[in-house]
PLY file of the C-alpha trace (Angstrom):
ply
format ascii 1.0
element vertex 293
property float x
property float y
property float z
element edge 292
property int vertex1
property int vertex2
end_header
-15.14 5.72 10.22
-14.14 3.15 7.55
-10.22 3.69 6.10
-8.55 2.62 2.72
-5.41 3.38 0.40
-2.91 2.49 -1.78
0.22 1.46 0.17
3.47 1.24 -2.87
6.29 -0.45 -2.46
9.36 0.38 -4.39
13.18 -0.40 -3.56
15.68 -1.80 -5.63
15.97 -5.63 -6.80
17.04 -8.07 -4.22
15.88 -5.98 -1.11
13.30 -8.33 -0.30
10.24 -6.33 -1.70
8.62 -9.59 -2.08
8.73 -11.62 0.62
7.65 -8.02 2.42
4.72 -7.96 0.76
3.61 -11.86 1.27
3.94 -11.03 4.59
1.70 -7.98 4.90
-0.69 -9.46 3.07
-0.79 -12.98 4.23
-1.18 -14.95 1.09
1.73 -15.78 -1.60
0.73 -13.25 -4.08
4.12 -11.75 -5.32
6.94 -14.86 -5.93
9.48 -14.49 -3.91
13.13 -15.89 -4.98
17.01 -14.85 -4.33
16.91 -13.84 -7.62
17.15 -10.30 -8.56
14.14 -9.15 -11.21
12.19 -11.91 -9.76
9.08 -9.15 -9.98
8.25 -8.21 -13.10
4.51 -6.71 -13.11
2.78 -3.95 -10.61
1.05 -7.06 -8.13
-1.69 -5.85 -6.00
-2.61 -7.70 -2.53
-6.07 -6.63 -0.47
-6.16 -6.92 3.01
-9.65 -6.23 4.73
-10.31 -5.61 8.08
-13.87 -4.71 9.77
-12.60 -0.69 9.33
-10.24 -0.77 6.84
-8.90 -2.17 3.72
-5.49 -1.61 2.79
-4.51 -2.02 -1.16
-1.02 -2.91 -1.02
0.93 -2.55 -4.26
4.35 -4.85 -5.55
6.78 -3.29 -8.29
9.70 -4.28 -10.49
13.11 -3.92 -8.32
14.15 -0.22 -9.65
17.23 -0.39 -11.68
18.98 1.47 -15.26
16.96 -0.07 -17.73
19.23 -1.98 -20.00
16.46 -3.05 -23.32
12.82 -2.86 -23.47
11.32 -5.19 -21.29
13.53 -3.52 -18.28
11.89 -0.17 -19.38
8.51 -1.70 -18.86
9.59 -2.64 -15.41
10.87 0.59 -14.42
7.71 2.27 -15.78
5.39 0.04 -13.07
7.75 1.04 -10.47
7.78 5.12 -11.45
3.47 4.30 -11.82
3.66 3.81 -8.17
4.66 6.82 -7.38
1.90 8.63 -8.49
-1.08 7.01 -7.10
0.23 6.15 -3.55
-1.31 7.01 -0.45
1.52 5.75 1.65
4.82 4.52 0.10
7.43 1.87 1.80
10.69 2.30 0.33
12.86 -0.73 1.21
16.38 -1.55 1.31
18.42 -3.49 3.09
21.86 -3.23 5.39
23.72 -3.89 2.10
22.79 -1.98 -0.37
24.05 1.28 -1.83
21.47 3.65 -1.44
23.40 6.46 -4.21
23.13 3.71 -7.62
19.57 4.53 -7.89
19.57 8.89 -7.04
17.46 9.61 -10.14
14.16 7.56 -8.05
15.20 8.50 -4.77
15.04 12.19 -6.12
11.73 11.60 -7.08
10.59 9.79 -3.57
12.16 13.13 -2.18
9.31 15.12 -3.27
6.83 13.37 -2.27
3.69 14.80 -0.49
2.33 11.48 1.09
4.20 9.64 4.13
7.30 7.69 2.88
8.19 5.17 5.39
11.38 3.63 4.72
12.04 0.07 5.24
15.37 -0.90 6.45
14.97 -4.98 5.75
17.57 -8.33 6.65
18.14 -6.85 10.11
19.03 -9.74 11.46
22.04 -9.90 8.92
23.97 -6.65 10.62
24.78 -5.24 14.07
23.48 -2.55 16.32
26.55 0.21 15.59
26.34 -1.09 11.46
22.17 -0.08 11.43
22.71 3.05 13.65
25.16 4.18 10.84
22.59 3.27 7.89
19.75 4.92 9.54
21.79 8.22 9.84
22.67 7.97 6.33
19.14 7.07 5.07
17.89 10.12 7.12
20.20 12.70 5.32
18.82 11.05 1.80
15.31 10.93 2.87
14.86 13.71 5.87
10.80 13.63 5.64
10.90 9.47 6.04
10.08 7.79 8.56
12.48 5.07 9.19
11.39 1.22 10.37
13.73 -1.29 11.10
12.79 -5.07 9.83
13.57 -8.56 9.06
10.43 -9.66 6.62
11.73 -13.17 6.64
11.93 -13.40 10.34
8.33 -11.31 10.50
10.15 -9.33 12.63
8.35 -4.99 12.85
5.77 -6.34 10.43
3.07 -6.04 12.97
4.41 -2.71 14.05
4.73 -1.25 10.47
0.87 -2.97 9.81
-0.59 -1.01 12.85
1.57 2.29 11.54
0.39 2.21 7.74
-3.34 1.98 9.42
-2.72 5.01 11.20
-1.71 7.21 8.55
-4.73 5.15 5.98
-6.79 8.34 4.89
-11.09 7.92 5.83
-12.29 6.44 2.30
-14.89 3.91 1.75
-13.07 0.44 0.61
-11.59 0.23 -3.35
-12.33 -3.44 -3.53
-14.62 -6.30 -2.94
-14.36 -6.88 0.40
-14.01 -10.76 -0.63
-11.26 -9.65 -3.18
-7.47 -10.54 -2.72
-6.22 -9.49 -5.69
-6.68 -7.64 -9.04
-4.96 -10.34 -10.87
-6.93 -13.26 -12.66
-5.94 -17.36 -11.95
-3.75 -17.43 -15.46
-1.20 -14.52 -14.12
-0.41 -16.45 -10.77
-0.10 -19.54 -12.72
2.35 -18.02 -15.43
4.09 -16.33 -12.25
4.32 -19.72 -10.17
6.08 -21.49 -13.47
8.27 -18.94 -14.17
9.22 -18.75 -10.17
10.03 -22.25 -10.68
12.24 -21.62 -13.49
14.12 -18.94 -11.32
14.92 -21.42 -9.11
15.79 -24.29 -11.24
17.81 -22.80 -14.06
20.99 -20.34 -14.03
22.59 -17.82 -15.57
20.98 -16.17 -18.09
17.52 -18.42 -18.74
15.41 -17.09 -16.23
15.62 -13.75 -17.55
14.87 -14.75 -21.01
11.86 -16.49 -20.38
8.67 -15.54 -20.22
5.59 -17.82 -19.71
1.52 -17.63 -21.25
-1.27 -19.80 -19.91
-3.03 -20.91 -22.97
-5.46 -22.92 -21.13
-7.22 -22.72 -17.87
-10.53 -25.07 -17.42
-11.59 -25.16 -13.96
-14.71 -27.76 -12.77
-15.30 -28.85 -9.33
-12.57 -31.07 -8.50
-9.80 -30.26 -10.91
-7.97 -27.83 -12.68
-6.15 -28.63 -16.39
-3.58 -26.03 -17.77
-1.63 -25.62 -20.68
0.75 -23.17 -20.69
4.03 -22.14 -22.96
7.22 -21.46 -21.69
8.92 -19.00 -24.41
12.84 -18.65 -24.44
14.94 -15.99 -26.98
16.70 -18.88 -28.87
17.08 -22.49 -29.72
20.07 -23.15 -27.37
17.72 -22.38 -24.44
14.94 -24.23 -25.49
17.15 -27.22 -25.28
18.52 -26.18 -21.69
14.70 -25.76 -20.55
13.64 -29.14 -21.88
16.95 -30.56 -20.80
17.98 -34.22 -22.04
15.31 -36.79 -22.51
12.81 -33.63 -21.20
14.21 -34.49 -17.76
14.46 -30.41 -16.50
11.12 -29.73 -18.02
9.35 -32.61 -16.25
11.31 -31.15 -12.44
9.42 -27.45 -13.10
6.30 -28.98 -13.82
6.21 -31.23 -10.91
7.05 -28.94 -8.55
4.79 -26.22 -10.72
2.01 -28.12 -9.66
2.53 -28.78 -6.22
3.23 -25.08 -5.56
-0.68 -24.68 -7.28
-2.41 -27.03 -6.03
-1.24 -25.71 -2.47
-2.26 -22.32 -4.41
-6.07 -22.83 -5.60
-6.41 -26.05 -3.18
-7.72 -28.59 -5.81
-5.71 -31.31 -7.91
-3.98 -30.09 -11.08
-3.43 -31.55 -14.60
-0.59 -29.37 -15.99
1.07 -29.59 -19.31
3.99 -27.01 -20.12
5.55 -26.53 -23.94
8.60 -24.41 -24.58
8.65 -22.28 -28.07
11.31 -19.90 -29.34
10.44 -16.28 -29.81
13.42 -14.20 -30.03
11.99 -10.57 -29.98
10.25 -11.02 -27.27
11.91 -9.05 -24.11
12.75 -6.16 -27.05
9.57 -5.70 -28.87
6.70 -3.63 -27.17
4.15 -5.22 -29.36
5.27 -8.61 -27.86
5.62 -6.97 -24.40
2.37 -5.04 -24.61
0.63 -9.29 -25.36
2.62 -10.40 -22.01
0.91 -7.39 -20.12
4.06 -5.53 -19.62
1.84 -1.78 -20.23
1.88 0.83 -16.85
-0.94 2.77 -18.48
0 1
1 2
2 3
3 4
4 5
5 6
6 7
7 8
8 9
9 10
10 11
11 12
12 13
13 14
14 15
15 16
16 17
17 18
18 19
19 20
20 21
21 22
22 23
23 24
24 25
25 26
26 27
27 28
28 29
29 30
30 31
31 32
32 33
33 34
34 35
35 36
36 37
37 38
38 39
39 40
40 41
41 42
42 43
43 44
44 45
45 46
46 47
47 48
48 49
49 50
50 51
51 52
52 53
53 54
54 55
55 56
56 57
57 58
58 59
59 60
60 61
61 62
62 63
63 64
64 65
65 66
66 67
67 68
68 69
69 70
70 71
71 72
72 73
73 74
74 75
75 76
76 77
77 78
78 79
79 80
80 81
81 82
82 83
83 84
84 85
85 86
86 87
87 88
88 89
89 90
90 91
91 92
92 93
93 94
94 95
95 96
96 97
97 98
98 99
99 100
100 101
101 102
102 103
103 104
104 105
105 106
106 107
107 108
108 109
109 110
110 111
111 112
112 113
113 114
114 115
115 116
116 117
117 118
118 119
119 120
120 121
121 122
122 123
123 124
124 125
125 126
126 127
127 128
128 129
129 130
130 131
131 132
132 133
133 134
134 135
135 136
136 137
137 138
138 139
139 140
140 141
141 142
142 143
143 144
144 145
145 146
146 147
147 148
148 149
149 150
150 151
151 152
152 153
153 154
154 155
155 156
156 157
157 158
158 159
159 160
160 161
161 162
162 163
163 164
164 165
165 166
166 167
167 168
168 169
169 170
170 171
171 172
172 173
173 174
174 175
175 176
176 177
177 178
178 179
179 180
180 181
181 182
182 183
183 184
184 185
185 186
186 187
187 188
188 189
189 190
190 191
191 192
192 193
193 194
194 195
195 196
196 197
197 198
198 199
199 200
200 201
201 202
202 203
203 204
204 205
205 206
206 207
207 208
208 209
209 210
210 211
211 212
212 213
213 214
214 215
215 216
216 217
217 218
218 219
219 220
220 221
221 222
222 223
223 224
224 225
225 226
226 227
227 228
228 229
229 230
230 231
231 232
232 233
233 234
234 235
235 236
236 237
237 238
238 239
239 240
240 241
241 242
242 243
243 244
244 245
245 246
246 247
247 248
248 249
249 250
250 251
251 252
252 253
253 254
254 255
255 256
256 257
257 258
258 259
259 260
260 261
261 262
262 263
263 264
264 265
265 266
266 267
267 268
268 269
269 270
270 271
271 272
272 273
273 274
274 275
275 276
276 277
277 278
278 279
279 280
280 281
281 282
282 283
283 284
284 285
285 286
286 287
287 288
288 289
289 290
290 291
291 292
């Protein structure tokens, strides 16, 4: 009997929802920085087995949405709520599980198996987990409750062999040579703008947002063009940086990070153009792909 189903994941930013789900999946499909709001689209990631295939599901890092292009995020993560067969929940030993009640009330009445992901294990101490375990169970009595560390790849294989035991009997949702339901311009738009997350502070990362104009593929190479867009004319200069210096360091290591992606040589050419409305207007969101529906 052949299994498959949506497995969700949903948890607040900086919980390591990312770095989970590289892990599960095996390939780098969702970035995965120390910044918080590092995810900002629904990301799915196949995996495909001889009897099952598992459809796992990355969302925005849930959080009070503070202008329009945080609503968008919120609505991917509420999305996933609603056509899970399993959900993982995950926090960590740090955070505070009561700042977010309005979702967890939601996760609450759940029909499907929540399991609840307690992640960075490695960064507390038997008495300190014991403690946020009990206090997890009184928030979420029907979840089950699975100690990790995704960094360390420590209960992965243990939560892997538990989601396939609770995967309902379905023929497979995908391709069984599918890895993804995202085309080769989002990963490149999300690999640039990981880059940037990295590279810049403060504010810039969250202001930018990135568009792959261009993406010819032959044989042996691949030649992009994308824009970088930033909210105003002082951080078009800080992305460029003096004598383009800043711009040239996220395109070189852009393009190392995707030629290790696709596995072929690439010719990549970034531009950076102001468009101020951008994170506030949902016509210019709705262009960037930020829609749920």
């Amino acid at each position: 009997m052949h299994k498959a189903g949506f497995v969700n994941i949903v948890g607040n930013p900086n919980v390591g929802k990312s770095t989970l789900m590289n892990q599960l999946v095996g390939e780098r499909i969702s970035i995965a920085t120390f910044k918080a709001q590092t995810t900002r689209h629904r990301i799915m990631g196949i995996v495909n087995t001889d009897d099952c295939q598992i459809v796992f599901s990355d969302t925005p890092g849930v959080l009070k949405p503070n202008y329009k292009l945080q609503e968008s995020m919120l609505a991917f993560s509420e999305s996933a709520l609603q056509d899970a067969d399993i959900l993982l929940y995950v926090t960590d030993v740090v955070e505070n599980p009561e700042k977010n009640m309005d979702f967890l009330e939601k996760v609450q009445k759940m029909k499907i198996p929540v399991l609840l992901l307690i992640n960075k294990i490695d960064e507390s101490n038997q008495n300190k987990l014991g403690d946020i375990v009990e206090h997890w169970h009184s928030l979420l009595p029907n979840a089950e409750i699975l100690p990790i560390s995704a960094k360390n790849k420590f209960g992965i294989d243990m939560l892997l062999k538990r989601i396939k035991e609770l995967l309902p009997d379905s023929p497979p949702y995908f391709d069984k040579e599918q890895l993804t339901d995202k085309p080769a311009r989002f990963f490149v738009s999300e690999i640039i703008r990981e880059k940037i997350l990295l590279y810049y502070d403060k504010e810039i990362p969250y202001s930018v947002e990135v568009r792959v104009e261009r993406f010819k593929e032959d044989e042996k190479h691949i030649r992009i063009n994308a824009v970088i867009y930033v909210e105003r004319d002082s951080q078009k200069g800080i992305v460029i940086g003096h004598q383009g210096y800043a711009l040239k360091k996220v395109n070189t290591e852009a393009r190392k990070t995707l030629e290790k992606f696709f596995g072929k040589p690439i010719y990549l050419e970034t531009f950076v153009k102001v468009d101020k409305d951008w994170r506030s207007s949902q016509k210019e969101l709705d262009s960037f792909g930020y829609n749920p529906e």
